[in-house]
Residue, then its C-alpha position, 0 to 999 in steps of 0.5 A: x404802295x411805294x412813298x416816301x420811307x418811314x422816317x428813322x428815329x435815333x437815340x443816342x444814350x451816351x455814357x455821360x447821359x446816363x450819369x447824368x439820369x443815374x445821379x437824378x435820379x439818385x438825388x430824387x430818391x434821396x429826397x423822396x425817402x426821408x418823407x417815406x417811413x417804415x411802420x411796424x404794424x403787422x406779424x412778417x410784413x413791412x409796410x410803409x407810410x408817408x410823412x404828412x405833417x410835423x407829427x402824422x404818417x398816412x399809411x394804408x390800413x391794411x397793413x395795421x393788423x394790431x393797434x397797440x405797440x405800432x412803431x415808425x422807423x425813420x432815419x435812425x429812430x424808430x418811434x412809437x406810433x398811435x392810429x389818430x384814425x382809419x378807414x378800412x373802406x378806402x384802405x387809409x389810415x392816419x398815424x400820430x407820431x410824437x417826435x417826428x419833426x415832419x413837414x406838411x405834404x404839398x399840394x399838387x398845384x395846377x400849375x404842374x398839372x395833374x397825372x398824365x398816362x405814360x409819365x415817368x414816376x417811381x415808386x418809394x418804401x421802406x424794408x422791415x429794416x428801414x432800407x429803401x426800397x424803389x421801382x422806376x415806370x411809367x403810369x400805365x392807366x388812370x381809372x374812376x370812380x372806383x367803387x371799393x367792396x366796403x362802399x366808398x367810392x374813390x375819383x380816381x386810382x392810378x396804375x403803374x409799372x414800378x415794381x411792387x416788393x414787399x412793404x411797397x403798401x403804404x409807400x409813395x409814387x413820386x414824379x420826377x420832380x419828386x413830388x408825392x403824387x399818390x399812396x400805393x396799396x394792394x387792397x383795393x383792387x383784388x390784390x394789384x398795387x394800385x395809386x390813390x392820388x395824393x389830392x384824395x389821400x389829403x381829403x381822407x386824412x383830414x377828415x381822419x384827424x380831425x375826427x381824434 
């Protein structure tokens, strides 16, 4: 069949082109991982957890394999920690962190709109040793309801291809305004790192510390 020829697309990445993503980038970390810590909570294995508020940490339940002598590790500190409230079935737990000096966690407004598939996001933690730890993708699928095995159902759940590393669990995805969007955890979907968004994440520790 002859017609016209497809037409060639080109993209040119040019090395100031790359400076410029690479600094952005850098300054997105930066800003992204002084609200990411690093929680203490298990034999072996980092995990890490989300500044939400001026003294409280969400972080994902399994990785809180013991309740007494948990710490957080920000910055230079590393602060005890007590669990204000948990719920192993959605896999989230609620941290309170006297000293913290946090700030609350926004909402994700309309106005920026909600998580779309094929957006560029990264993902954010922290080592055993409080270094950061981050993985840049694209969300490769949004799913729900998802019915966990304990019987909560969660609305929506989010895949992405950032890289998972150890301590990942617990940790934030941010979009490239570095707004948290989503929690990540491994313990809901037979072991595959998932995101629950952070809209559902801020309904669940409501109700948590409230409860304590």
């Amino acid at each position: 069949i002859r017609g016209r020829p497809a037409p060639r697309y080109k993209c040119r990445m040019t090395a100031s082109t790359l400076s410029t993503f690479s600094s952005d980038l850098t300054e997105l970390v930066a800003r992204a991982s002084a609200r990411v810590v690093s929680i203490d909570g298990r034999h072996h294995r980092p995990g890490s957890g989300i500044i939400i508020g001026t003294d409280l940490v969400v972080t994902a339940d399994h990785v809180l394999e013991r309740e007494d002598g948990l710490t957080v590790s920000v910055d230079t500190r590393r602060l005890p920690a007590t669990i204000a409230g948990r719920d192993p079935a959605s896999d989230t737990a609620v941290l309170r962190v006297a000293g913290l000096g946090g700030s609350e966690l926004g909402s994700i407004d309309s106005e920026h709109g909600a998580p779309q598939v094929g957006q560029v996001v990264v993902s954010v933690s922290r080592t055993r040793s409080g270094s950061v730890s981050v993985g840049i993708g694209l969300i490769n699928a949004l799913g729900g309801p998802l019915r966990t095995g304990r019987g909560v159902t969660l609305k929506q759940v989010m895949r992405t291809d950032a890289a998972a590393r150890p301590g990942t669990s617990g940790g934030a995805i941010v979009d490239v305004a570095g707004r948290v969007i989503a929690m990540t955890t491994s313990a809901l979907l037979r072991g595959l790192p998932v995101g629950i968004p952070i809209g559902e994440i801020s309904d669940i520790t409501t109700a948590l510390a409230s409860n304590r």
